[in-house]
C-alpha positions as CSV (number, residue, x, y, z in Angstrom):
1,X,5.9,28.0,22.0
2,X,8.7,29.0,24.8
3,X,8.0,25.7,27.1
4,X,10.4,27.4,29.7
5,X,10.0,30.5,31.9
6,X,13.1,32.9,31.7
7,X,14.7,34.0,35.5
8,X,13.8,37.8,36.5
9,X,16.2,40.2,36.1
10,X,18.0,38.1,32.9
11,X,16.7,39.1,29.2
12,X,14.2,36.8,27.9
13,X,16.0,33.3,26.7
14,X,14.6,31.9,24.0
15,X,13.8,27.9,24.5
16,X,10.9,27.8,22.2
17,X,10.7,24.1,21.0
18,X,8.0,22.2,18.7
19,X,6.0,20.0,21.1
20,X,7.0,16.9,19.4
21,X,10.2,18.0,20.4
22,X,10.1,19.3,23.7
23,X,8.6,16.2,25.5
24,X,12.3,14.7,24.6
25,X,14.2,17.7,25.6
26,X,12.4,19.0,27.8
27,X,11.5,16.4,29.8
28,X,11.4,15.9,33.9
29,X,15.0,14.5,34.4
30,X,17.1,16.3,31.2
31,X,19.0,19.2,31.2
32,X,19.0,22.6,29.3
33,X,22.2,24.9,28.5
34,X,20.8,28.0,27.6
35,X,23.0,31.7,27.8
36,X,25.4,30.2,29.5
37,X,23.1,28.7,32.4
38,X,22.0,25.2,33.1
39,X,18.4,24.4,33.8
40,X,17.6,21.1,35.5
41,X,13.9,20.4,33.9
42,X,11.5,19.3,37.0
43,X,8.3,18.9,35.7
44,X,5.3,20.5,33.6
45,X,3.5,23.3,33.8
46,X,-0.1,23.2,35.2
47,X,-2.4,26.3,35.5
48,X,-5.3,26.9,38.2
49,X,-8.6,25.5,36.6
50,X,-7.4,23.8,33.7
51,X,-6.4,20.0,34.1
52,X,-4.5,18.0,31.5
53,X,-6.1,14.9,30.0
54,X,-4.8,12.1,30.7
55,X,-4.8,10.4,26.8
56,X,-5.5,6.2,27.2
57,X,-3.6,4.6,24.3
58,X,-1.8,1.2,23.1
59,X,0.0,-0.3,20.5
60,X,-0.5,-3.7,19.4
61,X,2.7,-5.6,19.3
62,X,2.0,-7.8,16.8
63,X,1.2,-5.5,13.9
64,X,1.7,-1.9,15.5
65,X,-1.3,-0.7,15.3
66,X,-1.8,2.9,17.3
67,X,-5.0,3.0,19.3
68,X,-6.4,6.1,21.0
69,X,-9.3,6.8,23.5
70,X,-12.6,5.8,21.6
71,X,-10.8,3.5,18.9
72,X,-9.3,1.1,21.5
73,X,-11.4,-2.0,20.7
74,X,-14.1,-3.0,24.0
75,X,-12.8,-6.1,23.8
76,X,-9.3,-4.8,23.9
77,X,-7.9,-7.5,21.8
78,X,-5.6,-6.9,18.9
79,X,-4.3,-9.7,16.5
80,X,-5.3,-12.0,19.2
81,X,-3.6,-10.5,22.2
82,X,-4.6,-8.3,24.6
83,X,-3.7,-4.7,24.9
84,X,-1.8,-3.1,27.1
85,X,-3.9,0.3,28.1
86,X,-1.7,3.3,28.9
87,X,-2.0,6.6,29.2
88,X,-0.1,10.0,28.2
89,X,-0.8,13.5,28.9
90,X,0.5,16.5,26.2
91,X,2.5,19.4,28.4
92,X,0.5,22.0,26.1
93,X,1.7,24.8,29.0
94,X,5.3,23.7,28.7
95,X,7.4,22.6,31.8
96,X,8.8,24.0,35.1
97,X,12.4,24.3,35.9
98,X,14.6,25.2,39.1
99,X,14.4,29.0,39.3
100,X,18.0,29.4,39.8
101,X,20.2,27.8,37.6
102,X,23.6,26.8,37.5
103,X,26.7,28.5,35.3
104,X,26.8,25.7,32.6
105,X,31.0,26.1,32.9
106,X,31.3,23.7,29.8
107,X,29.3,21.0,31.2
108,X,26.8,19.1,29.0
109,X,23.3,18.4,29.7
110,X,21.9,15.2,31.1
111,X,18.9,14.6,28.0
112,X,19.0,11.0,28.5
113,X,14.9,11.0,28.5
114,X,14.0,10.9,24.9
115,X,11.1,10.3,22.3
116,X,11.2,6.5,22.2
117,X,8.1,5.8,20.3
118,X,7.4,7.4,16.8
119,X,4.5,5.7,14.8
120,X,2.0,6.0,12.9
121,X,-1.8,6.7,14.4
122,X,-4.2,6.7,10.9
123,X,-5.9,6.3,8.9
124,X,-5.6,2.5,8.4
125,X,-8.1,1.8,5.5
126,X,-5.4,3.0,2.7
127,X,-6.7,2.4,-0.8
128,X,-3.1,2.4,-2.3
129,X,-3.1,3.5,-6.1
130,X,-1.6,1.2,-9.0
131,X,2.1,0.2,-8.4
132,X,4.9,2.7,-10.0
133,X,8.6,2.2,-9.6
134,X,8.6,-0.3,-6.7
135,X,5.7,1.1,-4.6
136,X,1.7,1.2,-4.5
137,X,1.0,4.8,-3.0
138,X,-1.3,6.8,-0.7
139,X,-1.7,10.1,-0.2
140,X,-3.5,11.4,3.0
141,X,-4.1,15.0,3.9
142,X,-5.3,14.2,7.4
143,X,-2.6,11.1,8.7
144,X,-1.9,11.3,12.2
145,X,1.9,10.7,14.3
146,X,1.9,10.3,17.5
147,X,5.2,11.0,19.2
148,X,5.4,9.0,22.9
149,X,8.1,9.5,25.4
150,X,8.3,6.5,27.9
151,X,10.9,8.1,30.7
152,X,12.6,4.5,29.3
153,X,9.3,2.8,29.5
154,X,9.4,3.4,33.4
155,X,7.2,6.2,33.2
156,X,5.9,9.3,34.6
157,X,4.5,10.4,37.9
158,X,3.3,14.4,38.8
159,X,2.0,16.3,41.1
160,X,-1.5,16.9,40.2
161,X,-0.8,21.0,41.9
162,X,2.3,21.8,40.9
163,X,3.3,19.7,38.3
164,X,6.4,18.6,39.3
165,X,8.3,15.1,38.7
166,X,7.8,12.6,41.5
167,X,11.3,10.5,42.1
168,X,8.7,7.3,42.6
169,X,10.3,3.8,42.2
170,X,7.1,2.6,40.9
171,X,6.8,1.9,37.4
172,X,3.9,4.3,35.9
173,X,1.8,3.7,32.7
174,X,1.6,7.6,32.3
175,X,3.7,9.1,29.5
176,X,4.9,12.3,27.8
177,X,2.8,11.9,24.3
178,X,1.9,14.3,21.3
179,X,0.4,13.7,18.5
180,X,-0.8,15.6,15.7
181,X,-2.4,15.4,11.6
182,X,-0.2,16.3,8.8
183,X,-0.1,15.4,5.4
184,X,1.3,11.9,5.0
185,X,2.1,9.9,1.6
186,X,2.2,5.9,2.5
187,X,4.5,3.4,0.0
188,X,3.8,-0.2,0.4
189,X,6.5,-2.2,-1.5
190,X,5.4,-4.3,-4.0
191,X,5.3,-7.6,-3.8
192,X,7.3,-8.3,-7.0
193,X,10.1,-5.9,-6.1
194,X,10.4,-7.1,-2.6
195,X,10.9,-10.7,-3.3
196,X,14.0,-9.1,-5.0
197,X,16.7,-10.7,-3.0
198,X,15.7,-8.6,-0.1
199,X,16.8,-11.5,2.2
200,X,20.2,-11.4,0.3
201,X,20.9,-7.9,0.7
202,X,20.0,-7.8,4.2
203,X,22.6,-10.6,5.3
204,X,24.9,-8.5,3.1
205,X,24.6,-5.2,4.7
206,X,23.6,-6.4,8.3
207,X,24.6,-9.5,9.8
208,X,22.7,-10.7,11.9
209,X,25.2,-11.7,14.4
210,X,25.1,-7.6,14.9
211,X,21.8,-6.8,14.4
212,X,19.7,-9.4,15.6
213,X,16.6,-9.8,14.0
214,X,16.8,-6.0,13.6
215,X,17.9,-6.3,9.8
216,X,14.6,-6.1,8.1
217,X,14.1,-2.6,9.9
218,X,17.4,-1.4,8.6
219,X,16.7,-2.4,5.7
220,X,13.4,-0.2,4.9
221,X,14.7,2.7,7.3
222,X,17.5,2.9,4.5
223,X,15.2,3.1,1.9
224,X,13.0,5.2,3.4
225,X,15.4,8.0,4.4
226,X,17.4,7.7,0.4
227,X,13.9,8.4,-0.8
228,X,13.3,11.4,2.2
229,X,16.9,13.1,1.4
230,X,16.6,12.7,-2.2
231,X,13.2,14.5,-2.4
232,X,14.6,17.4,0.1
233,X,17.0,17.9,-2.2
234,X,15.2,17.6,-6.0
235,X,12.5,19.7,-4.6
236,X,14.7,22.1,-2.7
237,X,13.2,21.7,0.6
238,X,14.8,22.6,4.1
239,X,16.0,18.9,5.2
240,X,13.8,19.0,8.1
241,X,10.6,19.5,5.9
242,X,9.8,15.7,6.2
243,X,10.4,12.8,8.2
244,X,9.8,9.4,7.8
245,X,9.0,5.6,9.8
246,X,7.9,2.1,8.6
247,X,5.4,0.7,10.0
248,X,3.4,-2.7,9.4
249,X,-0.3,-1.9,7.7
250,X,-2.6,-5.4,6.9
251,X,0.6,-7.5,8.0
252,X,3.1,-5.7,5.3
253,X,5.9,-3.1,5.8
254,X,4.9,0.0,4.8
255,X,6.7,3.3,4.5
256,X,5.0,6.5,6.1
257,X,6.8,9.5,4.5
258,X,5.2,12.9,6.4
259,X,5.2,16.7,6.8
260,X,7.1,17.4,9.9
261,X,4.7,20.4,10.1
262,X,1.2,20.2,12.2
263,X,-1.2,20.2,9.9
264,X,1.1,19.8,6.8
265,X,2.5,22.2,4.3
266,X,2.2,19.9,1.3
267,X,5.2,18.6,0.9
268,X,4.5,15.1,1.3
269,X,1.7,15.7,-1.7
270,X,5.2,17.4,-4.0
271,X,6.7,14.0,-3.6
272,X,4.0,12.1,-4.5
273,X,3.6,14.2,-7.8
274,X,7.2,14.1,-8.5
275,X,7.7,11.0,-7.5
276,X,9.2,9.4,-10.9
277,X,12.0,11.6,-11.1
278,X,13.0,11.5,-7.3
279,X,13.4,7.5,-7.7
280,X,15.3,8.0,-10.7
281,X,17.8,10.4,-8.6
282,X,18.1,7.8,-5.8
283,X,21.2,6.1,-7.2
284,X,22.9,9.0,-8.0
285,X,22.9,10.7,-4.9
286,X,24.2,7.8,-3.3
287,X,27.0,7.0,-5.6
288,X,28.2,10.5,-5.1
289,X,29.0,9.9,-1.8
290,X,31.6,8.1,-1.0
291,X,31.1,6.9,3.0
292,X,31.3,3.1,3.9
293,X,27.6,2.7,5.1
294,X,26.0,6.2,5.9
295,X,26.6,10.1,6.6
296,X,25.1,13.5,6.1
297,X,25.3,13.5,2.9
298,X,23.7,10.7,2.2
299,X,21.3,9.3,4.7
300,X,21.4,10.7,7.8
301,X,20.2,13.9,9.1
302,X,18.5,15.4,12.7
303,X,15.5,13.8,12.7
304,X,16.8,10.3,12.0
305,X,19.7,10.1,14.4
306,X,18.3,7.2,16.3
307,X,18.4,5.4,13.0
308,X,22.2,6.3,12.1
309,X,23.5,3.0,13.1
310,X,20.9,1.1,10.4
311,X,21.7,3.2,7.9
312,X,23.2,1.9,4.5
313,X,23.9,3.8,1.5
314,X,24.7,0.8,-0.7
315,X,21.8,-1.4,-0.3
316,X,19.9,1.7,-1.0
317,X,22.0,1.2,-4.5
318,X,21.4,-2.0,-5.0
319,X,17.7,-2.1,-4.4
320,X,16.9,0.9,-6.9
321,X,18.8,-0.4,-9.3
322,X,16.7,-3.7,-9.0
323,X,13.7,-1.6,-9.5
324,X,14.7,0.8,-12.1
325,X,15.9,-2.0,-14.1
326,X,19.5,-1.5,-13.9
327,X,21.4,-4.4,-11.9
């Protein structure tokens, strides 16, 4: 979908963007550079007769669960707390943008408004299949993500006509959200590998006098993405083709490896049937790198780069070795 108009008089300028993606970049508040000219992004686009939804939502805190419209619980409560009710709309016409734009003259945008919240929305009643080389598994053809972007949890206000941003200072539950079903494939660790010095490794690779508590995350995020990147590559798929997030299911990490395509394209089925000989490549792709924690050739890519920082090539090592057999 173009999500921006081009000016008249200009050729057409292509800023087509995959929703999930555009309600970060495109955002009230960011900035575009696009032939040469810098749009200043100033709202979304509303047509005559046909009103947005406004999309009620929450996420428990205490064991992220996603809830939606009809699945929020009556009572509300959620591992014993309350919810906290919000709301997001999905600019499905795109956004609005000042009609004259600037000469970009080597300036770089202002996209400080980003996707903040990327988790997993279903299904939670997962019968996971015998464990296999460190994991119980789940495949899903109809998982949902739901991509959330909080304006830095201060939120969104719009002009119900035109669409455009509001400069409020008043907090606002009302957020920039999209989500969609794809084929997913869920790995819960098992218990016997991940009593394997897991506490061990992550004081090793992230102290927590840097991370904070945060260490645990790192930890599976770096697993998650050696398995991701290793699969792109053994089953020669454009690096893009999946994505991945952990996420707690029944009160135990799991790892949601999905198609970043709506609707799914099967790839997340391709690593679940090769699945033995991707873990048995882990290691090796590693080793062959030779950065101090992380890197493109390794671990990071596009659609992790707000995981960079975790990001640890050699506890990936050490952990696959422990479950191959090989430490």
């Amino acid at each position: 979908m173009n999500h921006l108009a081009f000016i008249k008089g200009r050729e057409p300028i292509d800023l087509s963007r995959d929703l999930k993606l555009a309600i970060g970049e495109y955002a009230p508040g960011n900035q575009v550079i696009a032939s040469k000219l810098l749009f200043n992004i100033d709202g979304i686009k509303v047509l005559k007769d046909k009103k947005i939804p406004e999309i009620n939502y929450a996420i428990c805190l205490h064991c992220n669960r996603f809830y939606k419209d009809k699945d929020i619980p009556e009572s509300k409560i959620c591992c014993a707390d309350t919810l906290e009710i919000k709301q997001y709309l999905t600019p499905e016409y795109g956004f609005i943008c000042n009609k004259v734009p600037e000469k970009a003259l080597g300036r770089l945008p202002n996209r400080d408004r980003v996707v903040d919240i990327e988790t997993f929305a279903g299904p939670y009643d997962m019968q996971f299949k015998p464990f296999i080389l460190g994991f119980h598994k789940y495949l899903e053809s109809q998982g949902s993500i739901a991509y959330i972007n909080t304006n830095k949890k201060f939120g969104y206000h719009f002009d119900k006509n035109t669409g455009e941003s509001k400069n409020v200072k008043i907090k606002s539950n009302l957020h920039l959200g999209y989500d969609f079903a794809t084929d997913i494939l869920a790995l819960l660790p098992s218990d016997i590998v991940s009593q394997f010095n897991i506490y061990n490794l992550q004081n090793k690779y992230w102290p927590k006098d840097i991370f904070d508590g945060d260490e645990n995350k790192a930890f599976w995020y770096s697993i998650i993405f050696g398995i991701i990147n290793t699969a792109c590559e053994y089953l020669d798929l454009d690096d893009r083709a999946l994505n991945g997030l952990v996420t707690r299911i029944n009160g135990k990490d799991t790892l949601i490896i999905y198609d970043t395509v709506p609707g799914g394209a099967g790839f997340s089925r391709r690593v679940h049937d090769n699945f033995s000989g991707i873990i048995n490549s882990i290691v090796n792709k590693m080793e062959k790198c030779s950065c101090d924690s992380s890197c493109y050739n390794c671990l990071r890519g596009y659609s992790n780069q707000k995981h960079h920082y975790r990001l640890n090539r050699l506890a990936v090592i050490d952990y696959f070795n422990a479950v191959l057999g090989k430490e």
